[in-house]
N, C-alpha and C positions, 0 to 999 in steps of 0.2 A: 340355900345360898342367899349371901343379901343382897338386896335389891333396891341398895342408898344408889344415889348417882355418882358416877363413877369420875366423870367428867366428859370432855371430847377429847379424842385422839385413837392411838392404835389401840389403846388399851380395854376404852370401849368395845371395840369390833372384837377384841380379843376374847370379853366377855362374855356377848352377843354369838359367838360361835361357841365358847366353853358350852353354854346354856343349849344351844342348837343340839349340842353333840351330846350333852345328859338327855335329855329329853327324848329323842328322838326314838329310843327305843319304847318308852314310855305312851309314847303315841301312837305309835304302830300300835300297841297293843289295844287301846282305847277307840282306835281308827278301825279297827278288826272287831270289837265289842258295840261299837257304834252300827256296825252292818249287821251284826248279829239279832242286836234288840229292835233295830229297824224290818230288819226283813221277816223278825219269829212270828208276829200279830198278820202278816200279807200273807205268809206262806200258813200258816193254820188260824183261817178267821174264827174256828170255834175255841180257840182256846180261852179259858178260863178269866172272867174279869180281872181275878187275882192279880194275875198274873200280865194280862195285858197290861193292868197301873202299873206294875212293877217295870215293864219296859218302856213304856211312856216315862217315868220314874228316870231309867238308867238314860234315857236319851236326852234328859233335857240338865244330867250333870255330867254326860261325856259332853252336851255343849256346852256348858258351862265352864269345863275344863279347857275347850279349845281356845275359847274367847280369854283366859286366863294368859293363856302362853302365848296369843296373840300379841296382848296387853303387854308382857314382860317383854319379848322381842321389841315392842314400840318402843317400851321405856330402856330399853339398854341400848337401842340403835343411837352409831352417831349422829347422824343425821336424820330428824325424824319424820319430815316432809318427804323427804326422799325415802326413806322404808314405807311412810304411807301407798308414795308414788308405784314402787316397785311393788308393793304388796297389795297393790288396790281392787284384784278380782277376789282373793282371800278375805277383804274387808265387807265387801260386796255378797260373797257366799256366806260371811257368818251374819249380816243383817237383815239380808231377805228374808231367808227359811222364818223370821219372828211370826210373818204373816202365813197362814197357817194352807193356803194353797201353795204356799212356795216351798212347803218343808220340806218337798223331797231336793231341792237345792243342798241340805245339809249333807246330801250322799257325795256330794262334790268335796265336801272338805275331805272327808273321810277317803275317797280315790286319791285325791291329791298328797296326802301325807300317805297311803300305801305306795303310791308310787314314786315317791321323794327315797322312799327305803328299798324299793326293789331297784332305782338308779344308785343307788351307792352299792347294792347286793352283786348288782348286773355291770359295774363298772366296766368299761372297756368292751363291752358286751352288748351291741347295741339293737340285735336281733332278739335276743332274749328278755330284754327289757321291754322293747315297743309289742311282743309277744305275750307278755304278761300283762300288760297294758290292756292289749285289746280283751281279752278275755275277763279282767276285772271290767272294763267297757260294759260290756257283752251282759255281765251277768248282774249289772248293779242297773243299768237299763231295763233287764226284763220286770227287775223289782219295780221299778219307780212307775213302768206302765201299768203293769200289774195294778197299784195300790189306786192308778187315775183309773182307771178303767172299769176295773171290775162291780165298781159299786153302783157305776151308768147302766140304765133298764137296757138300751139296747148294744151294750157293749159286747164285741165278741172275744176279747181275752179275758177269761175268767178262771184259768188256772195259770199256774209257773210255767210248768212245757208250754203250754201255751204261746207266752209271755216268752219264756228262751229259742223260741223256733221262731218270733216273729223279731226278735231281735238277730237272730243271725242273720236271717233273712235281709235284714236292713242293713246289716254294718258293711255287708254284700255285697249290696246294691242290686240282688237278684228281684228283689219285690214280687213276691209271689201273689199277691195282695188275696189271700186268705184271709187271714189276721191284719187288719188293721186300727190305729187309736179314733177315736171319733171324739175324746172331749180335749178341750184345749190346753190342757195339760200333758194330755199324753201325744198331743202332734208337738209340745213344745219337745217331751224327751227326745223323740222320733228329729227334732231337725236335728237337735242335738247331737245325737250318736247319727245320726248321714254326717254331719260336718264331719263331726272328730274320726268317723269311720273310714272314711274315704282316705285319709295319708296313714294311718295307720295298715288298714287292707292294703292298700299300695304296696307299703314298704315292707310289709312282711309276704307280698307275694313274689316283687324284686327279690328280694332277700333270698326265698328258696331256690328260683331262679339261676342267680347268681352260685348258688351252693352246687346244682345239680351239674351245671355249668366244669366248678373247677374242679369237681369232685370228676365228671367224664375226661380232663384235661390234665388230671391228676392222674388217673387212669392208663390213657395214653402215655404219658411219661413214663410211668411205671413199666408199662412192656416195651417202653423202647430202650431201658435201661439193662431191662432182663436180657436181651438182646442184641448185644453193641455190634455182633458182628454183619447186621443185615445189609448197611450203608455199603462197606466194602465187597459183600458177595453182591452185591447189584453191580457196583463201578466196577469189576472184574468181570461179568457176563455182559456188560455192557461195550469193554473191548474187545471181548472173546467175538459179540456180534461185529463189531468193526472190523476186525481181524478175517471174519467168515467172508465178508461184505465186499472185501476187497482181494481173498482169493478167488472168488467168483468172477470178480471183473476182471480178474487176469486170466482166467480161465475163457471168459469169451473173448477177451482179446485177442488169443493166442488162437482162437479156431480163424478168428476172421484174418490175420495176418500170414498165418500158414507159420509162424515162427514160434521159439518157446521161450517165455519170460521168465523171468526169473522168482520164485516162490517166495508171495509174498508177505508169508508168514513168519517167524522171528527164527532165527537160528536155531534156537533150541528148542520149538516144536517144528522145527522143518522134519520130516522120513515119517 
């Protein structure tokens, strides 16, 4: 598509979304190949020089690609100070990772745009979304510790289970303190996932909560519906006891008076 200026107004914005909305699958895909070539050298450090350039290779043209569609968002937003504005932790993640402690920053672009697509996937859905959320959380953390860690002489995560047990463990907040990071990279992951853990575990613990909640209430409804006639056999034994209640008091009435009252049960179970 071209990428002349269009001008300011709606038509811009209109553009700026066309572009949004081709793309978008397009990234997902490179966002998903981004985790892939990132995580294949952590998860098998013997693998093949070859082959490790080749993903070193793929990861520095899916960034190149991000920075691309950055760039065309910039240049087709109306206002560009304001897309800076609003886009400025995205501008922040595609410029740190350059410095080569920070690379595993670039796992943030890649979360961010999987999960830009699992909120359009999960629309209206918002247990299911913050659920997918946390387990892309979960498992792109164990990488990025993994990759601090394991290379430190006395580092104690040195495989992925490793690395995915001590990340549950944190998004948790259990801390079992078995497994923890010791270089400063891997306590930055670590505050990281406690912040971002903590409203996500939250909301998807409410969330079940809530489920178990109106699914028991849902429940009860259901057998009180099976059963419309309960309310009225109670109100019916419940005057049958008033009924009883009060031929007794006439019945001792009648001993202490010496005389006989009159039954004071309805006409038509009088005999």
């Amino acid at each position: 598509m071209s990428l002349q200026d269009p001008g300011p107004g709606p038509h811009r914005e209109d553009r700026t979304a066309r572009w949004e909305r081709q793309t978008a699958a397009g990234l997902t895909v490179l966002a998903v190949a981004f985790l892939v070539v990132y995580a294949a050298p952590i998860l098998y450090p013997q693998m093949p020089a070859r082959w490790r350039a080749v993903c070193v290779a793929a990861n520095i043209v899916i960034w190149a690609l991000f920075w691309i569609d950055y760039l065309v968002r910039l240049r087709l937003a109306g206002d560009r100070w304001r897309f800076v504005r609003a886009n400025l932790f995205d501008l922040i993640v595609l410029l740190l990772p350059i410095l080569r402690p920070l690379r595993m920053l670039r796992l943030v672009t890649a979360v961010l745009l999987l999960t830009r697509r699992t909120e359009v996937w999960a629309r209206g859905r918002l247990a299911l979304y913050v659920g997918s959320t946390t387990v892309l959380l979960v498992i792109v953390s164990a990488l990025a510790v993994l990759d601090a860690e394991r290379s430190h002489p006395d580092g104690a995560i040195n495989t992925y289970p490793d690395a995915l047990w001590w990340s549950v463990v944190t998004i948790t907040t259990v801390g079992y303190g078995d497994y923890y990071p010791i270089t400063s990279t891997g306590r930055f992951v670590a505050l990281a996932l406690m912040i971002g853990g903590i409203g996500l575990i939250g909301f998807v613990t409410g969330s079940l909560a809530s489920w178990i909640v109106e699914r028991i209430s849902a429940a009860g409804e259901a057998d009180a519906a099976k059963s419309p006639a309960t309310r009225a056999d109670v109100v019916a034994l419940t005057e049958e006891l008033a009924a009883l209640r009060a031929e007794v008091a006439g019945l001792r009435a009648d001993r202490r008076s010496g005389t006989v009252l009159p039954d004071p049960r309805p006409a038509d179970r009088a005999g």
